[in-house]
N, C-alpha and C positions, 0 to 999 in steps of 0.2 A: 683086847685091842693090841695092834702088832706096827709096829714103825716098820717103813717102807725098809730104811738101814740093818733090817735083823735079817733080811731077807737075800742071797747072794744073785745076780744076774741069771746066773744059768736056772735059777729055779723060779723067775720071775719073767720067764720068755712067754707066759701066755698071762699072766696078769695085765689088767688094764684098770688104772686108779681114777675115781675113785673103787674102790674095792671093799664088801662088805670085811670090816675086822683089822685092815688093813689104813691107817695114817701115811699119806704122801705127805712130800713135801711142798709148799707154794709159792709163786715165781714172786717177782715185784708188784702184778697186780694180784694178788692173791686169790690165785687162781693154781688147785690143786695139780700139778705134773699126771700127767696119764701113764709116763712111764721113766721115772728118774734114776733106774740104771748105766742111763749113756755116758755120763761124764767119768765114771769110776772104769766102763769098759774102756777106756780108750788110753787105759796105760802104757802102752807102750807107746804111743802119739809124741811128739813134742809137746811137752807141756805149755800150756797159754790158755787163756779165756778165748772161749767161745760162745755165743748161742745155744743154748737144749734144744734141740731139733722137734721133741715132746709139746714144752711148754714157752718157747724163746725166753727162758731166764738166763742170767751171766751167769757161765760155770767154767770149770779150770779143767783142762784134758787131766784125766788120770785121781781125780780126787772125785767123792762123793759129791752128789746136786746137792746146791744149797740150798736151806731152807732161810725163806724171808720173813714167816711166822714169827709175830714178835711175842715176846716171854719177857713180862716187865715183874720184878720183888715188890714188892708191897711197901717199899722203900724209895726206889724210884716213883713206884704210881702217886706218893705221897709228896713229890719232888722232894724227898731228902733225900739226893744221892751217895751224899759223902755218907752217911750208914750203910748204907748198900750192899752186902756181903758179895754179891756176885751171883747170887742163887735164885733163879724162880719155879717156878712152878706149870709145868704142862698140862691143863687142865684137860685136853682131848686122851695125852697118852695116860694121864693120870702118874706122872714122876717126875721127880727134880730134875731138875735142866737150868741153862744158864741165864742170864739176866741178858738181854738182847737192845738193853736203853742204850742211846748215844752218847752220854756220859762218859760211859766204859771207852768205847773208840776215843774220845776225845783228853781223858785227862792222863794224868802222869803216874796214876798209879792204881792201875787196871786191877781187880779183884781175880784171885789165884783159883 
């Protein structure tokens, strides 16, 4: 299995997601991008939030689409935040990744 991010634009010009082997990223309503390239191409753009023209998620000119896919620790799922390392688990791409609970946004000392 291959995240959409290992993959550079110019080599993803005829991919369309979902893709067998291949993990997109998904918008607010969780619904997989068909082609989350755009926002990264548009570095030279003036940076600002826009629309993904793909899937209308909120993305930033010039940085990677975001992924909405939440990734909760086994700490948060247990609502003990304050343990919380900061670390979960992606069970599609099968590797560690960050902790995605609103905890993290919210308190004063966000996990490193």
């Amino acid at each position: 299995m291959k995240a959409w991010w290992e993959i550079t634009p110019e080599d993803a010009v005829e991919i369309r997601l979902p893709a067998e082997g291949i993990v997109g990223p998904m918008n607010e309503m969780g619904e997989e991008c068909p082609w989350p390239w755009e926002p990264q191409m548009l570095s030279r753009a003036p940076m600002g939030q826009y629309h993904c023209n793909y899937c209308g998620a909120m993305a930033v000119a010039g940085v990677p689409h975001p992924d909405y896919r939440d990734h909760f620790s086994p700490d948060c799922e247990a609502a003990k935040h304050d343990a919380c390392s900061g670390d979960a688990w992606d069970e599609l791409l099968d590797r560690a990744t960050r902790c995605t609970c609103m905890c993290h946004a919210t308190s004063a000392t966000t996990p490193d």
